[in-house]
C-alpha positions in Angstrom: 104.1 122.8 96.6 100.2 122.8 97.6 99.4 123.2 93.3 100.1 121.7 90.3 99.8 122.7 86.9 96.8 121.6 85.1 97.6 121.0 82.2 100.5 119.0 83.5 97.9 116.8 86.0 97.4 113.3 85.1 95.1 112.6 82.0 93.1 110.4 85.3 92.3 113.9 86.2 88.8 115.3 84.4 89.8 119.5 84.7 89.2 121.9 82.4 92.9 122.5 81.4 92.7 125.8 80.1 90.1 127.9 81.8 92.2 127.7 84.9 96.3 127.5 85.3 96.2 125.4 88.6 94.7 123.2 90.6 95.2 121.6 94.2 97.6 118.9 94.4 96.9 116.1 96.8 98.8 115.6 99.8 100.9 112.2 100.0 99.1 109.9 101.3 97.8 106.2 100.8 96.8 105.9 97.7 99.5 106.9 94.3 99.3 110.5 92.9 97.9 109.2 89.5 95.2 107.3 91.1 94.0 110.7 93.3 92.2 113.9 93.4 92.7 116.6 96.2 89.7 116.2 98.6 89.0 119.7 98.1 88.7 119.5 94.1 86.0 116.3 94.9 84.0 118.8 97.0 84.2 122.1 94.8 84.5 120.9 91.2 82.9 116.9 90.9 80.4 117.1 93.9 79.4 121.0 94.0 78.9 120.5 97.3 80.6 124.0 97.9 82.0 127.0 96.1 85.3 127.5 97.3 88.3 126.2 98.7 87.7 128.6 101.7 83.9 127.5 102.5 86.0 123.7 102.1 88.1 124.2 104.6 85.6 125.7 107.0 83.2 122.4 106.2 86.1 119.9 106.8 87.0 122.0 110.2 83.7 121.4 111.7 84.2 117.6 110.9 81.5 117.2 108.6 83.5 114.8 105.6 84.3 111.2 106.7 86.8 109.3 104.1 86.7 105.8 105.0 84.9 105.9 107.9 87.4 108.3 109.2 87.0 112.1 109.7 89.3 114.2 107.5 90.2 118.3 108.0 93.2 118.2 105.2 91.7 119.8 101.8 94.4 118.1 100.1 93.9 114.1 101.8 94.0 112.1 98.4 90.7 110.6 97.2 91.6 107.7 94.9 89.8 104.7 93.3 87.5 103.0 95.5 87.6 105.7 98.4 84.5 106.4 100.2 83.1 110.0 100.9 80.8 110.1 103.4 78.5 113.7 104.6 76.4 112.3 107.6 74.7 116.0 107.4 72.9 115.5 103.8 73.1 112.5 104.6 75.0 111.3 101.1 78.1 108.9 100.3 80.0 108.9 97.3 82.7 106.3 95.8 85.7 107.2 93.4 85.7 105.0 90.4 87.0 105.6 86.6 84.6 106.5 83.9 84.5 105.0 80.3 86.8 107.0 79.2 89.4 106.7 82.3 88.4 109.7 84.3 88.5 109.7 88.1 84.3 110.2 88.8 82.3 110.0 91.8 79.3 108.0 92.2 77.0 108.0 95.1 76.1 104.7 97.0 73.9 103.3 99.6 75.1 103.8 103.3 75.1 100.3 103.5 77.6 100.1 100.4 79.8 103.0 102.1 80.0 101.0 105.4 83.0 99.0 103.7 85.9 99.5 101.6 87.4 97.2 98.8 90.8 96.7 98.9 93.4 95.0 96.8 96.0 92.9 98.5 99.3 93.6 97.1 102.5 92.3 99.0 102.4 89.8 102.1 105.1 88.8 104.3 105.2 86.7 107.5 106.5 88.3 111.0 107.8 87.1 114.1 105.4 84.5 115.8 104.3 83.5 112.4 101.9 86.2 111.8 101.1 87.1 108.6 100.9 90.8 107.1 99.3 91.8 103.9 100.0 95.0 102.7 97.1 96.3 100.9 96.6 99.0 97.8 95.4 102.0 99.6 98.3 102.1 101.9 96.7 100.2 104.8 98.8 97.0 106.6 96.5 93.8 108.5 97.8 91.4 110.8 95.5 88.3 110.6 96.2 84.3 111.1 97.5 82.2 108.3 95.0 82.0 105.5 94.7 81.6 102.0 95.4 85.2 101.1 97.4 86.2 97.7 98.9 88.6 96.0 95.8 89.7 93.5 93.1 88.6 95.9 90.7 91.8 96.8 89.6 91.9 101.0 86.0 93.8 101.3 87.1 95.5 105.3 84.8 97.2 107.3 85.4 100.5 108.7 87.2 99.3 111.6 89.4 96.7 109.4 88.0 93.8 109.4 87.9 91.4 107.1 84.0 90.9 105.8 85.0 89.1 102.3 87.6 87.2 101.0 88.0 87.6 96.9 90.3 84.8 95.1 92.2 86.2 92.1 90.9 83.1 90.1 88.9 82.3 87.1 85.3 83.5 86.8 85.5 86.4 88.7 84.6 90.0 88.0 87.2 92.0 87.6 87.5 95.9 87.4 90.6 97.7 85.5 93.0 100.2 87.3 95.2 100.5 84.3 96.2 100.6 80.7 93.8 102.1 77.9 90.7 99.6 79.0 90.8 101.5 82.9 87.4 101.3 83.9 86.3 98.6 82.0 84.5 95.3 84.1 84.3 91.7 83.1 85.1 88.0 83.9 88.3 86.6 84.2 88.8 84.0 81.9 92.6 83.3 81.7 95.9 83.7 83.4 98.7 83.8 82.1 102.1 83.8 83.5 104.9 85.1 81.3 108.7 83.7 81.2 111.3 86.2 82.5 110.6 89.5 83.9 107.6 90.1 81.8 104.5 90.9 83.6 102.2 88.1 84.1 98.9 89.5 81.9 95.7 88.2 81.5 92.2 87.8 78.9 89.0 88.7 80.6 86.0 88.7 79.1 83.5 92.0 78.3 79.9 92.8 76.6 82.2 93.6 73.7 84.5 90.8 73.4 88.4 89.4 74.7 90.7 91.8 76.1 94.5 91.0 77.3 95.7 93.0 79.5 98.4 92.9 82.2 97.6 91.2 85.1 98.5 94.4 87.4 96.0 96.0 86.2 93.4 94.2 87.2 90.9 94.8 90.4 88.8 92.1 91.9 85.2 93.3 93.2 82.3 91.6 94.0 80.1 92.8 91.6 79.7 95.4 88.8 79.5 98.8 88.9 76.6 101.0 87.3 78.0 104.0 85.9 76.0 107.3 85.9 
């Protein structure tokens, strides 16, 4: 199925439910269904950057869209949070982020800000000949040597992979939500807090507005704030 219902699309999704009956679905790919928009619905409905999802397809075929650093023809590749758009033409890049109120939005960036990705580092596991593999939130798996990499801890990569920054899930740093009511909010991380059982470790991080506890999941390490539009 290439639509979805709108009104059934996840509340991450800002549509106008009832104007229209569908929309595009995204494609599977790297990064979860709740956490992405069609590439063609960035294009056409956030960026305006064309009309229809004909004059979309006819951009994307004359390779004109990087995501990533990558070229993309699919109008459905999934755009999620922290996905770059690049349009070498105009000469523009955009990043996917959540909004106050927990809406997938674009913001543009720098070219120098869209020459890297930030991505959180969710699973590891060592191979044969002691390598290690981290497997990372958009999908994306890196071999590297044995380091002090955790589950939590953000990489910055470059568009060919490699590692430029190494972010500790640790006390003091900024963190960005993914999750939960607060999504989209940014502050400090004050405390962890591991819980007994199979409860979910959560945390307290501090904001402009106060203490929030969350669940540690939820939280996203970059290296510095956002400005939203």
């Amino acid at each position: 199925m290439t639509h979805i219902k709108r009104l059934s699309a996840p509340k991450s999704w800002k549509l106008h439910r009832k104007e229209q009956t569908f929309t595009i679905k995204p494609s599977p790919g790297p990064q979860k269904h709740e956490h992405a928009l069609a590439l063609a619905v960035v294009l056409r409905d956030m960026l305006k950057k064309v009309r229809t999802t004909r004059e979309c397809k006819k951009i994307l075929g004359g390779r004109k869209v990087f995501v990533n650093g990558k070229v993309r023809k699919d109008h459905r590749f999934p755009i999620g949070i922290f996905d770059v758009i690049s349009m070498p033409v105009i000469n523009e890049q955009y990043i996917m982020l959540y909004d106050q109120t927990g809406h997938l939005h674009t913001q543009k960036v720098s070219k120098e800000e869209a020459d890297h990705k930030v991505v959180k580092i969710i699973g590891k596991k060592i191979l044969p000949g002691k390598k290690l593999q981290i497997n990372l939130f958009d999908g994306r798996n890196l071999l590297v040597d044995k380091g002090d990499y955790s589950v939590g801890d953000t990489l910055i990569l470059s568009a060919d992979n490699k590692i430029k920054k190494h972010l500790n899930f640790e006390k003091g740093a900024t963190i960005y939500l993914i999750g939960g009511k607060h999504k989209g909010t940014i502050g400090t991380l004050e405390e962890i807090k591991p819980m007994e059982g199979i409860q979910p470790d959560r945390i307290i991080f501090k904001t402009k507005e106060g203490k929030i506890e969350t669940l540690q999941d939820y939280a996203y390490i970059i290296e510095k704030p956002f400005a939203h539009e």
